[in-house]
N, C-alpha and C positions, 0 to 999 in steps of 0.2 A: 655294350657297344664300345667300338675302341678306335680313337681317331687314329689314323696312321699315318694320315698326312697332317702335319701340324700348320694352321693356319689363322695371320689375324684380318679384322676389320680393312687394316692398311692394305694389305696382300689382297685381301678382293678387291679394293679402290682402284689396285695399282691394272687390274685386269687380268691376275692368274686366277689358276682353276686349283679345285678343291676336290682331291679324292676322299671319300669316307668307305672305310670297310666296316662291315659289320661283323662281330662276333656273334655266331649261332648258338641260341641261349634254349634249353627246353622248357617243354612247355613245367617243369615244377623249378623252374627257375638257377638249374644249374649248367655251368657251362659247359660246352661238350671236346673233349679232348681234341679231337678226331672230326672233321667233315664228315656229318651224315650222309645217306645215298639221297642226290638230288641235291644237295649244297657243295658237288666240287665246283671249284673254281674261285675268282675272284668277283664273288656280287658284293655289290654297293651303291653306294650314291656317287653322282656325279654333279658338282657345280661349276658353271661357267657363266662369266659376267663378260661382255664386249662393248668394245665401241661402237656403236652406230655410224659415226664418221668416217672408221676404217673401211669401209666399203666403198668400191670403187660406183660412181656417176656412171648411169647409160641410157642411152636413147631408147634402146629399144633391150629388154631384159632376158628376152628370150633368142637372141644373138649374140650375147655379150659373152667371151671365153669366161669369165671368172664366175659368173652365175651356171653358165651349160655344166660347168665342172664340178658344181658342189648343190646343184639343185635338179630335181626331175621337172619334168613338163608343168606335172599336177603341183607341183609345188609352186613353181614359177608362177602357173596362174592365178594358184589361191595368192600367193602376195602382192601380185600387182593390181587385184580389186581390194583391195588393202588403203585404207587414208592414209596410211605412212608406212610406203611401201615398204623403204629401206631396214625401218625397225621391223617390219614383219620378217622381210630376211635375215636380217641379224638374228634374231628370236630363233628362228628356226637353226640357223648356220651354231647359235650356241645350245641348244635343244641337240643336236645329233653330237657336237664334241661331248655333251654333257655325256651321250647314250654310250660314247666310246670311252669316255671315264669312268663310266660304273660298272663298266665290266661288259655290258650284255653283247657289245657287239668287239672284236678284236682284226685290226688289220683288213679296213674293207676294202675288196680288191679293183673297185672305181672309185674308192675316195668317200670324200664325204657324200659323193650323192647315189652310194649305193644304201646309204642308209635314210631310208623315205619316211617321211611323216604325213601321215593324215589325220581330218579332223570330223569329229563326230558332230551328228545332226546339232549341237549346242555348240561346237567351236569349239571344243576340246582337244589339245594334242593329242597322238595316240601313237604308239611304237611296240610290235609285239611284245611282250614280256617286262615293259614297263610303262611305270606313272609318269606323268612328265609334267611341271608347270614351266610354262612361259609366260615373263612378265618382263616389260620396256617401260623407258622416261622419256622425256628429248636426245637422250645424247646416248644412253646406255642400253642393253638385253640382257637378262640375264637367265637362264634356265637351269631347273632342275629334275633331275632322274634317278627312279629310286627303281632296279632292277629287279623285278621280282624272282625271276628263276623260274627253278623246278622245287621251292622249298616244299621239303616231306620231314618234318618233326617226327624224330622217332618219338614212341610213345613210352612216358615215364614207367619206371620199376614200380611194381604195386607192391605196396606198405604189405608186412606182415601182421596175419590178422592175429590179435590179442584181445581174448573174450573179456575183458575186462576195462578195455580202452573206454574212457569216457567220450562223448562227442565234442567232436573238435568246430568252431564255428565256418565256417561256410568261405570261401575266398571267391571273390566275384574275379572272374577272369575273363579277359574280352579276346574276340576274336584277333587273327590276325591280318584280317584287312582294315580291323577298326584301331589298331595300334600304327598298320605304316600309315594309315591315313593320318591318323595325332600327329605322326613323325615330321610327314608333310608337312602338316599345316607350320608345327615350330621354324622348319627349314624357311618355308616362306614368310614367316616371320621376320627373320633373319635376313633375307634374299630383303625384303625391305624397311629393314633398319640400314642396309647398308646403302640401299639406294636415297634412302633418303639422310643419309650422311654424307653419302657422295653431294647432293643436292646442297649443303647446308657449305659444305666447302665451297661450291663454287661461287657461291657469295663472300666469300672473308675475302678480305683486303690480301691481295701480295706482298 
């Protein structure tokens, strides 16, 4: 894996976003010159951290220009039975830039609210073709997206057979949903070490 976009602690604090590309690795662990069939493009991870504050006050959510413009109906509804609405829309408002920094979606042609999020019977984000966590503080949103693609591993060169080869011990190899899932989890790791550094600042003395 190979960061491309370089980024620290500070730089998320500060409110930027975070592109990660991935380098396609085979499955015997070498890396491939060339995009396989079903890995063109640029897939990655996407992170985005927001203010909650930056969002504009409204009376009524589902009239508001700046909500109509970057949220659908069904979105708009799910956040306002929401205990704190506004993080729910920040949450999502960074949920969809995250989905247009990791590639999956490019140049949506009504904006941010052509790209819709829905949420499974448990409350889970969901956006075709990728994971997504959403997590908020009092003040902050931050979301993550890891684009799955169309990944097709070509399958490795089989070894030449040599009748004499002794056995080799066994290499436990896990799936690829059980690897971007590890990935996940570290990224949100991360996603809240920084929130709760952001947290630990806004205590210190000026």
């Amino acid at each position: 894996m190979t960061n491309q976009a370089r980024f620290t602690i500070n730089s998320l604090l500060e409110g930027k976003s975070a592109l990660v590309h991935i380098t396609p690795v085979a499955p015997d662990g070498t890396l491939l010159g060339s995009p396989a069939p079903g890995l063109q493009g640029s897939k990655g991870l996407g992170l985005e951290i927001e203010n909650i504050a930056a969002l504009p006050d409204a009376g009524d959510y589902s009239q508001h220009e700046f909500y109509l413009a970057n949220f659908t109906a069904s979105e708009i509804a799910y956040c306002t039975k929401e205990p704190k609405t506004k993080a729910a829309f920040q949450g999502l408002l960074a949920a969809k830039r995250a989905i247009v920094k990791s590639g999956a979606v490019s140049n949506p042609p009504e904006g941010h609210r052509s790209i819709e999020i829905s949420f499974d019977g448990e409350g889970r984000p969901a956006h075709p073709g990728c994971l997504l966590s959403i997590s908020h503080t009092e003040t902050i949103a931050v979301a993550i997206c890891f684009w799955l693609g169309e990944l097709a591993w070509p399958a490795p060169a089989a070894a030449p057979a040599t009748g004499g080869e002794a056995a080799r011990p066994q290499i436990r190899k896990y799936s690829l949903k059980t690897r971007i899932f590890a990935f996940l989890v570290l990224l949100s790791l991360l996603a809240l070490f920084a929130l709760g550094l952001w947290k630990v600042l806004e205590f210190l003395p000026h």
